[in-house]
C-alpha angles and dihedrals in degrees: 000000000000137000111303141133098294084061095051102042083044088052084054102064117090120260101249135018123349143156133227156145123260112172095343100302126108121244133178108200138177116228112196125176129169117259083254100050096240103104124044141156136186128199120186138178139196096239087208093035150046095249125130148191125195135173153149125212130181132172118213115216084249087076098245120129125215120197109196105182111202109245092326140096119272083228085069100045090051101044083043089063105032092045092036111111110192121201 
């Protein structure tokens, strides 16, 4: 994967907890990244649902990106971050 909107708008949510709408719909997530950037990681839950988001992402020194979503389609992930308004 290389750089696009998904990793900007990534790079966008805070590090920690936080709370948003996406679609509506309101989630609180965790953001987590390694003091270097290369590995990083989002969980998020419908707080009125049963809805979830889960990924990995880790960048290599070569530049390249790899987005590996848990148990769930890269669609979701990407429309999950680009749609996703936190608070």
């Amino acid at each position: 994967m290389e750089l696009t909107d998904f990793d900007a708008a990534f790079k966008r949510l805070p590090e920690g907890h936080s709370e948003g709408i996406h679609e509506g719909r309101r989630f609180g997530l965790i953001v987590r990244r390694s003091d270097d950037g290369r590995r990083n990681s989002l969980f998020a839950r419908e707080l009125a649902g049963t809805d979830i988001v889960s990924f990995n992402l880790y960048r290599f020194t070569s530049g390249k990106t790899s987005l590996k979503p848990c148990e769930m389609s890269a669609k979701k992930v990407v429309d999950f971050v680009l749609g996703f308004q936190p608070d």
